[in-house]
Structure formats: structure tokens, C-alpha cells
N, C-alpha and C positions, 0 to 999 in steps of 0.2 A: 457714137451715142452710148454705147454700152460701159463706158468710162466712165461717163456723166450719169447715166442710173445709177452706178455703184456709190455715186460721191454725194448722194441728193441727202443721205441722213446725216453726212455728216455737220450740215448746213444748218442744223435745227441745234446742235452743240455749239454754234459759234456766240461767243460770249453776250452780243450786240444782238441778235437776232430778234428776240420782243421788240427793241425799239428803230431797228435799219429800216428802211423800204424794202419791201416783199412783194416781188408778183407772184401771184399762186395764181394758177388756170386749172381750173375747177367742171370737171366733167359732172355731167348731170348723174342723177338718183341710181337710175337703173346700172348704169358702169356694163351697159354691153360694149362687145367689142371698139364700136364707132369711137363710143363714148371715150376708151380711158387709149383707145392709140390718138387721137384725137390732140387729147389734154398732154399724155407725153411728149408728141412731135411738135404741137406748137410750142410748149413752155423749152423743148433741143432748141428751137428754131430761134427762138427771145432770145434766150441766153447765149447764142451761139452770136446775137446781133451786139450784147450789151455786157460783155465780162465782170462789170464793175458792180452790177446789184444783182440777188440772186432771185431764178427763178424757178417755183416747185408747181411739177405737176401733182395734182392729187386726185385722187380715184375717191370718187364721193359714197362711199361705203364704208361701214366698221370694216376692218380689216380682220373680223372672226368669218364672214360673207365672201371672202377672194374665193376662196376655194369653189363655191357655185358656180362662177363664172369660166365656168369650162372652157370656153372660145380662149379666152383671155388669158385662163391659165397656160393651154396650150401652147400658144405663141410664146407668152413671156418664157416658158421653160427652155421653149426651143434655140433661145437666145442667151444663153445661160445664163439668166437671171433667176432669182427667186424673189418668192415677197416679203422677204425681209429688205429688199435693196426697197421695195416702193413705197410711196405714201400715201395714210387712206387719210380718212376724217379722224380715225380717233389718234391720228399720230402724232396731232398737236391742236391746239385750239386757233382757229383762225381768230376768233374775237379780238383773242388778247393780243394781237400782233398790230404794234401803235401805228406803221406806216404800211399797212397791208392794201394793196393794188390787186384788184380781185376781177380773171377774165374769164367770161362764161365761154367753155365750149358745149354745144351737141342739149343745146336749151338757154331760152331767153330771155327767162325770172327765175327769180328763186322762190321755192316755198314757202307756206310763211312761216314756217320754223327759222329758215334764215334771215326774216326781215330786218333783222339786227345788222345784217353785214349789206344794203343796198346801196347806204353810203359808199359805200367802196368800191362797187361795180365802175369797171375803167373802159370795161371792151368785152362784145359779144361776137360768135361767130357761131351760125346756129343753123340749123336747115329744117325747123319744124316751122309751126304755122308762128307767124309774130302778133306775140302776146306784150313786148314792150312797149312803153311809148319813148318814140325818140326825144335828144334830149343833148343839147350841146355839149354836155359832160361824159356822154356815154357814146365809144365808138362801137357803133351797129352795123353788121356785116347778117343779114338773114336772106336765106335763097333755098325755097325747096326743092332739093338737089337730091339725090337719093341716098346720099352718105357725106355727112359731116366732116370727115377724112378728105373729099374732092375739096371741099373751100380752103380746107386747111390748107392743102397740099398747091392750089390755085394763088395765097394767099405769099407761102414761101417763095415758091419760083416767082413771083412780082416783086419780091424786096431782095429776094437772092436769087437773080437764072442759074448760077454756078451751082448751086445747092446741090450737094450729090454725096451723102450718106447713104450709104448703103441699107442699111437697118432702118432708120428711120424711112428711106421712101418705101420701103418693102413692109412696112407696116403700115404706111397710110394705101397701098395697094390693097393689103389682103382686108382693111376694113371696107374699101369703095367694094371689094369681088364679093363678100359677104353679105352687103346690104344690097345690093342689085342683081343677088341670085346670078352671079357670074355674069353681068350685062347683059342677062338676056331681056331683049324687046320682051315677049311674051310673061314676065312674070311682073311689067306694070311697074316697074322700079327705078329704072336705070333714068338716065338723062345725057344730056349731048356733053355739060359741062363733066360728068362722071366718065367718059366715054374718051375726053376729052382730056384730063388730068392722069387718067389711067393710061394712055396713051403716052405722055409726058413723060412719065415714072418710069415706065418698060424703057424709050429710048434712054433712060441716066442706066438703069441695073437690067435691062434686058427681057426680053419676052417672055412671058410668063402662059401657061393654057388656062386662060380665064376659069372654064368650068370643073377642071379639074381642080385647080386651086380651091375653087369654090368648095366642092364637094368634101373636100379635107375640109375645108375650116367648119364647115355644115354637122359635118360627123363627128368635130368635137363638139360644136356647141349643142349637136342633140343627145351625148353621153351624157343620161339621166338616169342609167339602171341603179348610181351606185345614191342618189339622190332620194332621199325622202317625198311623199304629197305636200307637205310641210318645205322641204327646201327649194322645193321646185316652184310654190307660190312667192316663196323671198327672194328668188335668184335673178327676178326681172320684176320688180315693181317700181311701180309709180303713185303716187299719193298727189290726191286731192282735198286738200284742207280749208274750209271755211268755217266762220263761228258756228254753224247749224249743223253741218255736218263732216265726216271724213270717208274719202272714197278710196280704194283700193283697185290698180287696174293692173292685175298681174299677168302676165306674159307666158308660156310655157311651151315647150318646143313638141309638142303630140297635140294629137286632136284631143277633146275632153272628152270625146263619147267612151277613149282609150284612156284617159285622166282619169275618168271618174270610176275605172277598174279597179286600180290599185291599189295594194293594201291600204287601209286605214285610210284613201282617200279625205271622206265626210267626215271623220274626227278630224283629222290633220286640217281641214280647212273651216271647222267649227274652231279652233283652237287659233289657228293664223288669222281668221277676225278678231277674237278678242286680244290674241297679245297687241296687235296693231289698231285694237280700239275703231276698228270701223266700222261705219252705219252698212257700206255697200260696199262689197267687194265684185270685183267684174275680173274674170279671169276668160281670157283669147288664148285659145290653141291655132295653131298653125302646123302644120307638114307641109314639107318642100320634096317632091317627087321630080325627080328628071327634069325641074326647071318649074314645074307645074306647083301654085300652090292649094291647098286646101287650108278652108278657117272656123271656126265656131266660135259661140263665145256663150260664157253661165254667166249670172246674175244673182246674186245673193243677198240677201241682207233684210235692213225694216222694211216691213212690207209698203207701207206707203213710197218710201225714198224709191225702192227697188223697182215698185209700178210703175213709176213717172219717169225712170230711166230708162224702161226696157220697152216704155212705149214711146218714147220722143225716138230711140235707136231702132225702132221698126216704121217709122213714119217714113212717107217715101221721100223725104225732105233730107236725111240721113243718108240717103242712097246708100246703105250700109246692103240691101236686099237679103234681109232677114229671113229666116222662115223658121217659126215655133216647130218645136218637136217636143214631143210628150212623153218622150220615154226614159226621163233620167225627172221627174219631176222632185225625188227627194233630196235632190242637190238645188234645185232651185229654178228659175226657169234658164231653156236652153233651148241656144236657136244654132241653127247652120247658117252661114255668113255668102250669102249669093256673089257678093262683091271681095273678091279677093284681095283687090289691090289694097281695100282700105287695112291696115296697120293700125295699130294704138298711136302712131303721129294723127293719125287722121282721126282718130276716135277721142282722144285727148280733150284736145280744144274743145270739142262740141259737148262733153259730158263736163267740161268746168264752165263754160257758159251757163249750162245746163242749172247745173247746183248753183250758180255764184246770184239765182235768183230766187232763190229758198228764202222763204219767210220764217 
């Protein structure tokens, strides 16, 4: 596999390339872990099936934004890769690409910045809530699973049992050990089919100590000392866009009560609304202790917009089990999150419901 990353730019010089057939597998916004091992081992896995057209995985981020993705970095370094071997978004224009076969991993729509490119959706393979509507044109594969990595990887050994790259299943591992908090039952994550494909993977490349692996890939993706309040809002976002408004649900690996310490914090996230032009930004901290999670989450923005979100999210309808806390009120309001299990998959869906009924 690590052959075929190094050969992936040279694919964008071949002379034919605007006008050949192109499959690109196109991981979602945020580009965590799940996301861009994901989009690489499926588009190994295509190409590994199909010699004759080429296919790019691409990492849905400017490629100024790799360096945030600590997890991500880490891996790939470890592999002696760098990012100059991979491809983001601004590493070519998808538009212009006249036979471009476009596969969703690790998300089920595109934004509507990309509405330009729906035509071209050939195949989804997703583990959030399903927001598509099927559609004989479009192969849909969605199962909330606890990591996008398990279908993928579920997906390979059904078209190939022999399948046994080394690199590659060891990267669709360390994403399933990452999102299910090392399999453990207690932190609400994992699944039988996770349990089950992780299981798969070890009998090809050998046993692996789940929590320990965990614990490494955990400790890079929470190296944020050397990160800005500013880069840490950009390093895991998701955007919600409709004509009325644009929402903001950034991710960040500390609690916010610890977020909202930090230097220059409240500048840096007065300044990350307006470069991203959004009415409401919603920023979820999380800490993972010895398996255990803790969550919170801020709420920012026009006051109306920002009311109506942060009281539909405390309704007991949301099962989110909110609880207002009054003591960061200059950052906006901020609640402690009772319900640990729920994640921004889970908060996602119901905050674009939410908006997609703004007048």
C-alpha cells in the first residue's frame, strides 16, 4: 500500500486525466482519523480490484489544515509517509474532472457547497444517521457502527477474504481502536460488527492490546499544547449550511471549562466565527480517562439562532441530559453533557433538522 501512496500524485500529471474516468473516495469535512484511513483503504482496496482506471483517495481539507490532525499525522508519519505523498481538496479541482465517479466515505451528503458534484455520487459507505434518500443510481451501504473503518474493512474481506496488506488492515484497526475507546463496552461506542472485523484484522496481522493501542492513538490526537483556541476550533469541524443560516459544530479534545482558559481563548473564537461567517457556533469537548468519558458543550452566536438551539438540545427529547452551568457565561451559554455516549454523530442530525426549519 505504501507504493501506491507514493504513486497517487503522479496520477494528477497524466496527460488524459481531466477527461479519463476517475474514482475519487472522498472522506467527510472533519478528516478525523476514521475519516481519511477510511477513504485511503477503500480507494487501496478499488484499485487493487480495477488496475485499468485510477483511483484517489482524498482527504476533504485544504491541505494548509493536515498538520491539526494529530491522530492522522501520527500514523501517516509512522508509515513513512509524508503529506506531500497525499491528496487534499485543494490538490486538484474535482469539478473539472469530465468522468469523475465520486464515493462517499464516513458521511452520506455532501454540503451544499458541494451540490455541484451530487451528480456524480456513485457510492456511499457511512456509519452516521442516514440523511440520503436512496436511489437506484446510488450504492448505499449506511450502519451505525462505531467506526467507518469496521464497514470498510467488512466490505473488503466480502469482495476479497484473501485481502492481507499489512498497512492497510492495521490502519482500518487503529481507526475501529480509536472510535470505540479500545472496544470497551462501558464507553457506549463499540458494536458486535466492530468487535467483529477488529477481530478479522488481528487473525490477517496478529493480536494487537486493544487499550493500549488505544491509549497511543488517544495521546496523539489529544497533543494540543502546541495548537492555538483558533486551531483547535478548525482542527475538527463540521458546518451546517442553509439559506438562513450557517452553523458551526467544532469538536475539541479537553473539556471547555479547560478550553475556555486558554490564552486568547474568547478572541480566537470571536475571530473563528467570523472568518467562517457563522450565525452559531457549538463547540463539544470531550476527555477520555481510563476508558471513561466526560463531555460538555458552549453555544455561541445570534442570540435568537443560539436560543432555539440550546433549548431544543436541553429538551428531554434530545436526551443529550444537559445541565446549564453559569460560570463561563462570557463565552456564551455552557452546559455539562449528562449523556456521554451522545458524540456530534448523534448531535449532527438533530441540530440540522433543527435549522433546516428556520424561516
Amino acid at each position: 500500500m505504501i507504493k501506491w501512496v507514493k504513486s497517487l500524485r503522479s496520477e494528477l500529471k497524466r496527460p488524459s486525466f481531466l477527461t479519463e474516468e476517475v474514482s475519487v473516495v472522498l472522506g467527510n469535512e472533519a478528516c478525523d482519523l476514521d475519516s481519511g484511513v477510511s477513504a485511503l483503504v477503500l480507494a487501496f482496496h478499488m484499485q487493487s480490484a480495477d488496475l485499468e482506471k485510477p483511483v484517489l483517495p482524498v482527504l476533504n481539507i485544504p491541505s494548509k489544515d493536515y498538520s491539526l490532525k494529530t491522530e492522522l499525522v501520527y500514523i501517516i508519519d509512522n508509515l513513512d509517509l509524508s503529506q506531500e505523498d497525499l491528496l487534499f481538496r485543494d490538490s486538484f479541482c474535482l469539478k473539472s474532472l469530465e468522468g469523475l465517479r465520486l464515493v462517499l466515505v464516513d458521511h452520506n451528503i455532501l454540503p451544499a457547497e458541494d451540490s455541484e458534484l451530487e451528480s456524480r455520487v456513485v457510492a456511499v459507505l457511512d456509519h452516521h444517521q442516514q440523511e440520503r434518500e436512496e436511489t437506484s443510481s446510488v450504492s448505499l451501504k449506511v450502519e451505525t457502527v462505531g467506526s467507518c473503518a469496521s464497514l470498510v474493512a467488512e466490505k473488503i474481506f466480502s469482495e476479497n477474504p484473501d485481502f492481507s496488506d499489512p498497512v492497510a488492515l492495521g490502519l482500518l484497526l487503529d481507526a475501529i481502536l480509536l472510535d470505540t475507546v479500545g472496544l470497551k463496552p462501558e464507553a457506549h461506542k463499540v458494536t458486535g460488527k466492530d468487535v467483529k472485523m477488529s477481530d478479522r484484522i488481528q487473525s490477517v496481522i496478529g493480536k494487537v492490546d486493544a487499550m493500549a493501542r488505544f491509549n497511543e492513538l488517544w495521546s496523539a490526537k489529544t497533543r494540543f499544547d502546541h495548537l492555538t483556541p483558533h486551531q483547535l476550533l478548525r482542527r475538527d469541524l463540521k458546518l451546517i449550511t442553509t439559506d438562513k443560516v450557517r452553523i458551526g459544530i467544532s469538536s475539541v479534545p479537553l473539556l471547555l471549562a479547560n478550553f475556555m482558559q486558554l490564552k486568547n481563548c474568547k478572541d480566537d473564537l470571536t475571530l473563528f466565527k467570523k472568518e467562517e461567517d457563522l450565525t452559531v457556533v457549538i463547540v463539544m469537548g470531550y476527555l477520555v480517562t481510563e476508558g471513561v468519558v466526560e463531555r460538555d458543550i458552549l453555544i455561541q452566536g445570534e442570540e435568537a439562532t443560539r436560543d432555539l438551539i440550546a433549548t431544543a438540545l436541553q429538551h428531554p427529547d434530545s436526551t443529550l441530559g444537559l445541565q446549564a452551568d453559569s460560570s463561563h457565561t462570557e463565552f456564551g451559554k455552557y452546559y455539562k453533557q449528562g449523556n456521554t455516549a451522545a458524540s456530534r454523530k448523534f448531535i449532527l442530525p438533530y441540530v440540522k433538522k433543527l435549522t433546516s426549519s428556520l424561516n
